[in-house]
TORKOL-942761 format. One line per field, with one value per residue (C-alpha): residue in one letter; chain; z, x, y. Coordinates in steps of 0.5 Angstrom, whole numbers, plus 500, padded with zeros to 3 digits. Example, Ala and Ser with C-alpha at 12.3 -4.5 7.8 and 13.67 -1.06 7.14 Angstrom:
// TORKOL-942761
code = A_S
unit = A_A
w = 516_514
u = 525_527
v = 491_498
This chain:
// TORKOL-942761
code = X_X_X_X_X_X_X_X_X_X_X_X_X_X_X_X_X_X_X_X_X_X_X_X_X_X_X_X_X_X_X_X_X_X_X_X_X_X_X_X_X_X_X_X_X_X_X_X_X_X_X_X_X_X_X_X_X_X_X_X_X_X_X_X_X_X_X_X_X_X_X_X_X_X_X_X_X_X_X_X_X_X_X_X_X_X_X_X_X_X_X_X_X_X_X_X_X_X_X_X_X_X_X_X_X_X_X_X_X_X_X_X_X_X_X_X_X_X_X_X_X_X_X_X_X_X_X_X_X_X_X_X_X_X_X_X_X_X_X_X_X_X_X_X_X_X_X_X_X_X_X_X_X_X_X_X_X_X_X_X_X_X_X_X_X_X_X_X_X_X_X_X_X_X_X_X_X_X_X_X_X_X_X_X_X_X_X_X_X_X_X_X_X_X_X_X_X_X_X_X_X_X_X_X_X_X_X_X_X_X_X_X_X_X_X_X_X_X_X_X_X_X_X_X_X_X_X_X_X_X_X_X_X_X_X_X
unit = A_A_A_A_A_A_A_A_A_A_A_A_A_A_A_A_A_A_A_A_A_A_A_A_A_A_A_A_A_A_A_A_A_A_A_A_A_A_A_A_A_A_A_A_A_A_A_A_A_A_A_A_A_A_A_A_A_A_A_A_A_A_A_A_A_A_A_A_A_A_A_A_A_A_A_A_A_A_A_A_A_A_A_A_A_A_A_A_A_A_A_A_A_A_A_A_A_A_A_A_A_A_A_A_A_A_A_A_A_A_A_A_A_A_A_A_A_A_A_A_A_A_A_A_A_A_A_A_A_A_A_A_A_A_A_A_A_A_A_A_A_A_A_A_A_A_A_A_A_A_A_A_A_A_A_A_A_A_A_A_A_A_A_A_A_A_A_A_A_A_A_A_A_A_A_A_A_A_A_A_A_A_A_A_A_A_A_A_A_A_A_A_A_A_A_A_A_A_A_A_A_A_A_A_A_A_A_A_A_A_A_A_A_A_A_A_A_A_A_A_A_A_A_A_A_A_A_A_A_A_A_A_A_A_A_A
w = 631_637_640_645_649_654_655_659_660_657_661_655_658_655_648_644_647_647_639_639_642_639_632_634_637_630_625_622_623_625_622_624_625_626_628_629_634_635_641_641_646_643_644_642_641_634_630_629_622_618_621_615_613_618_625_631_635_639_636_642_643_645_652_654_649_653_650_650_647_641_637_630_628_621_618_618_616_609_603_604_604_603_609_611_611_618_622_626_632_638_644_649_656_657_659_667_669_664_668_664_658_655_652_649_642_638_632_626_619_615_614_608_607_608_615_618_617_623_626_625_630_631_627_634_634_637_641_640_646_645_641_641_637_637_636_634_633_632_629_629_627_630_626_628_634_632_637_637_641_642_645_647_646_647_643_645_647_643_637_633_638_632_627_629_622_618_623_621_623_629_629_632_636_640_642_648_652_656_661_662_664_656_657_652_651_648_647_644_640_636_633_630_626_631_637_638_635_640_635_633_640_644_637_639_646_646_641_646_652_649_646_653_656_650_652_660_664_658_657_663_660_664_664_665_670_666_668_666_659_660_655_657_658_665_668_662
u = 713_710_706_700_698_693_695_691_692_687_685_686_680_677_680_675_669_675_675_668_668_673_669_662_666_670_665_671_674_680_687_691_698_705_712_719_722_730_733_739_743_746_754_757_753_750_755_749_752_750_743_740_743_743_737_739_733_733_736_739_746_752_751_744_743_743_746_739_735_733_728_728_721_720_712_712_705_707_707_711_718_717_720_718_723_726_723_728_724_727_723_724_722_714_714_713_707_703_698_693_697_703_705_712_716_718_723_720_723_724_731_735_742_746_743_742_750_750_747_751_756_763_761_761_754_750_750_745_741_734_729_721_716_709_703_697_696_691_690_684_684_679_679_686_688_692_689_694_692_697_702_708_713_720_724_729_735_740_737_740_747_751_747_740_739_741_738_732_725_723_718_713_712_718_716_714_709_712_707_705_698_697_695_696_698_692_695_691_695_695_700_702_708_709_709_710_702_697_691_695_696_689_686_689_689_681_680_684_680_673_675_678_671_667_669_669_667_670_677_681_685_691_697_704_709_713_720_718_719_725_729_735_742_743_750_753
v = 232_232_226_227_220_216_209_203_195_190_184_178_177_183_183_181_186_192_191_191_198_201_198_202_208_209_206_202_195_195_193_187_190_186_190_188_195_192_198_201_205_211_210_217_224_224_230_235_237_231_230_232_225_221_221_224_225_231_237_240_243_238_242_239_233_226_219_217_210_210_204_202_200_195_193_186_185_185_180_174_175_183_186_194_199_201_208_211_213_217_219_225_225_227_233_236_238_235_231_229_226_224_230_229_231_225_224_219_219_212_211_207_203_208_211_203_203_207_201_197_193_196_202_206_210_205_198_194_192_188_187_186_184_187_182_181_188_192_199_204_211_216_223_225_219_213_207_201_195_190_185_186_180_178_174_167_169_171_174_179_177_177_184_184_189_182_176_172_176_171_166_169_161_162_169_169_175_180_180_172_174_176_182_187_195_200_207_212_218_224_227_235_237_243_243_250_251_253_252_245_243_245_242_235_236_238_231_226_229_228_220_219_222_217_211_212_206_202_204_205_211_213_217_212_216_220_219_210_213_217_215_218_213_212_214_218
């Protein structure tokens, strides 16, 4: 899969008037949205031989592949006391050269019980490292582009120390936002299966350019410094 994307910061101040926007440009309400995403450090190279079973993130040859980061993401805004299934998300570097979006090939599937084993603490695959919780969220879809608004918040000290696939889901309470000024992160991205397809990729590209140009003066849409999503290990 392969993502394309625009991001932008939203003053706290401005939250409520930006929904607003979003409502008439999409002609839709949005969708309140809460999610669980624990990180995780690859400590040994995933055995390509069974990523038919288990995720690897990019299938590349053991020559180039990097010990990277990779996240496992959960839908808590489920009925009380049903917790959504884990999605393993892996996430390359942006590719170089692109200037005018987020363009990088991305690894998404839903894993069950005998995937998150390798998860797991003194399984030797993964060392968990933090954890964060994404609310309140909102989500908007736009013909082909997903757009989340939401705040990012960190979770109390020591949660998930001992195995963070077991521990309670934090209370939302005791989290506090990242940014202490409330600000919350908007992205806006289109998704295609291959990345390869020209007439996908020009579809998606052409489509991310015109909403970034229809809600000019509204939305600040800008591309991040590649290399602050780079989620390859440091050092290895």
């Amino acid at each position: 899969m392969h993502e394309f994307a625009l991001h932008s910061q939203i003053p706290a101040t401005r939250h409520d008037q930006v929904l607003q926007i979003l409502a008439g440009v999409t002609a839709s309400q949005p969708t309140a949205t809460l999610e669980q995403t624990l990180i995780y450090r690859q400590a040994r190279l995933a055995d390509t031989g069974n990523s038919k079973k288990v995720p690897t993130g990019r299938q590349t040859t053991a020559q180039t592949q990097r010990l990277c980061y990779h996240k496992l993401v959960r839908d808590l805004k489920r009925p009380e006391g049903e917790k959504g299934l884990w999605t393993f998300r892996a996430e390359d570097v942006p590719l170089p050269g692109v200037q005018s979006m987020i363009s990088r090939p991305v690894t998404e599937q839903i894993v069950g019980e005998a995937e998150l084993e390798r998860f797991r603490q003194g399984n030797g695959w993964y060392k968990y490292i933090n954890q964060y919780v994404a609310s309140p969220g909102h989500r908007f879809v736009h013909n082909n582009i997903v757009i989340r608004i939401n705040r990012i918040l960190s979770v109390p000290e020591g949660t998930g120390a001992l195995e963070a696939l077991d521990a309670p889901v934090p209370t939302l309470s005791d989290c506090k936002p990242v940014d202490p000024s409330g600000t919350y992160y908007f992205e806006a991205c289109v998704r295609v299966e291959d990345g390869g397809n020209s007439r996908l990729v020009e579809q998606a590209t052409t489509e991310l350019m015109a909403f970034k140009k229809q809600v000019e003066g509204a939305i600040d849409l800008r591309v991040p410094e590649r290399l602050a999503l780079d989620t390859r290990v440091k050092g290895t």
